[in-house]
C-alpha positions in Angstrom: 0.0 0.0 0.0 1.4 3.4 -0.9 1.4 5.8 1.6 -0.7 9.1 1.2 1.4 12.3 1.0 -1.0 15.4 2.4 0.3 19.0 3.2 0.3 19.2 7.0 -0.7 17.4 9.7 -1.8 19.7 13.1 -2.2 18.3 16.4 -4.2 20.2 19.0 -2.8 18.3 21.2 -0.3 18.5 24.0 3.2 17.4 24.0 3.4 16.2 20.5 5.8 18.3 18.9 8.8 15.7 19.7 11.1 14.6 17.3 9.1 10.9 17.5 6.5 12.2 16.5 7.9 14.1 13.4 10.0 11.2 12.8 6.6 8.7 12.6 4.6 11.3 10.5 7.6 12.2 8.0 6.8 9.9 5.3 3.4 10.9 4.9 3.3 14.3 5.1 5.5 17.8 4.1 4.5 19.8 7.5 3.7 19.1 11.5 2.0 21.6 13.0 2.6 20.6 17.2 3.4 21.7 20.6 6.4 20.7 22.3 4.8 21.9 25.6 1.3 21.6 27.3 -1.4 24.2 25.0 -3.3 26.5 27.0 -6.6 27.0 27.1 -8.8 26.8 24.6 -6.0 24.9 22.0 -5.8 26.4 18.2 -8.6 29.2 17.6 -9.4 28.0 13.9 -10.4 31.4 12.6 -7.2 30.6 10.2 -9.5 28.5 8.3 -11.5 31.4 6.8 -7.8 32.9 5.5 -6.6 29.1 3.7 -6.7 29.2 -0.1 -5.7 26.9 -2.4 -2.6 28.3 -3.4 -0.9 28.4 -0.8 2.0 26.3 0.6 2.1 23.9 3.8 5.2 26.6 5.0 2.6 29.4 4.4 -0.3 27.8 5.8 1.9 26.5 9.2 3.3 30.2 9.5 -0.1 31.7 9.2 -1.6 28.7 12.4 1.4 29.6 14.4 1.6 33.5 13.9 -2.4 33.3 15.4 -2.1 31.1 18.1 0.8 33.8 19.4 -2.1 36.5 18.4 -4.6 34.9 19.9 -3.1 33.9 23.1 -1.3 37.2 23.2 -4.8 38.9 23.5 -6.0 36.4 26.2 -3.1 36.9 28.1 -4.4 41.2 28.0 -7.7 40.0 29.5 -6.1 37.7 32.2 -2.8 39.6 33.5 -2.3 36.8 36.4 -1.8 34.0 34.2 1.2 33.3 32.6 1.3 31.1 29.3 4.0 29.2 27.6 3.3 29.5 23.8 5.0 26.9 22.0 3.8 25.7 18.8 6.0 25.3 15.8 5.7 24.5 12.1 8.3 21.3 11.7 9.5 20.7 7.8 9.1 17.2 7.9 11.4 16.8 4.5 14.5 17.7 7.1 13.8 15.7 10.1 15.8 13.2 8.6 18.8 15.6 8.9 17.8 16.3 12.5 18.1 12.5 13.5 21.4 12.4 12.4 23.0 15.5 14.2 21.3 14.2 17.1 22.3 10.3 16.5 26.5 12.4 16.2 25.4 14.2 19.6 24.5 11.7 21.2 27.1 9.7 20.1 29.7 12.5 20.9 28.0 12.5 24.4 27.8 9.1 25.5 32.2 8.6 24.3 32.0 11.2 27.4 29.4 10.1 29.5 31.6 8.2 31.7 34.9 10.5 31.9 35.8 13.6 33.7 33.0 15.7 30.7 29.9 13.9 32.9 29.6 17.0 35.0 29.7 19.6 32.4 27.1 17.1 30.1 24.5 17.4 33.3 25.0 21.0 33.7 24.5 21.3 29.9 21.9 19.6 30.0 19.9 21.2 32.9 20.5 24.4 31.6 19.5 23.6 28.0 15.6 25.0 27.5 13.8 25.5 24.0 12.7 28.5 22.9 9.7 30.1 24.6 7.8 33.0 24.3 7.0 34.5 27.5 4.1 37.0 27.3 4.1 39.9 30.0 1.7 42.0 31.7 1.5 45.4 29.4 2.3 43.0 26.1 5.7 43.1 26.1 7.2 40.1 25.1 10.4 38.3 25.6 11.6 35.4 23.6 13.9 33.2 25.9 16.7 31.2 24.1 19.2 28.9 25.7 20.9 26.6 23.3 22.8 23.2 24.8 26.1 24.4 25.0 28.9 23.2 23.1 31.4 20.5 24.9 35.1 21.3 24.8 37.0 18.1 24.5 
């Protein structure tokens, strides 16, 4: 049986933005649409649906879902100052996950050659320290867009 390609698949869903589940979904279609984290609220508001045409892309399309969730979460966050979200919902290009599973297959690799030496203590701090990006909305609407990146080893 050949497997069905379509556009994008979008969960609104918690905690399925992992690199399992772009890895299972890759070969059967271009874009995930997911959150790495827990969604608040309500989920997805799928007033996007009245923007889609047929002419546009699966990048396009997962831009356009991602860009309001942040809008409209952003403007519940005005109405409810003592809460404090954690937006995280991301467009995944599933044609390069492929790519991403062997940087992290050399990482890990890398990592474990270490994992019993004198390097153990700096691969725990790394790795406590290490966060995804997040978008942290503030009172006002400011916003601040947290990034930590693992940091690199030295040898």
């Amino acid at each position: 049986m050949d497997a069905r390609i379509v556009l994008l698949i979008g969960f609104d869903a918690c905690l399925m933005g992992s690199i399992e589940t772009a890895a299972a979904l890759a070969p059967y279609a271009d874009y995930l649409i997911a959150s790495e984290e827990t969604e608040p609220w309500e989920g997805w508001n799928y007033a996007f649906l009245g923007q889609l045409s047929a002419d546009q892309g699966g990048e396009e399309i997962g831009s356009m879902i991602v860009e309001d969730y942040r809008t409209f979460y952003t403007e519940k966050y005005e109405e409810y100052p003592y809460l404090t979200p954690i937006l995280s919902l991301t467009c995944i290009d599933l044609k390069q996950i492929g790519c991403v599973e062997e940087a992290m297959d050399a990482l890990f690799t890398a990592i474990s050659a270490d994992i019993q030496t004198e390097h153990y203590a700096e691969i725990v701090t790394a790795r406590h320290r290490s966060v995804h990006d997040r978008l942290e909305l503030r009172p006002g609407g400011s916003e601040k867009l947290r990034r930590r990146a693992f940091s690199a080893l030295s040898p």
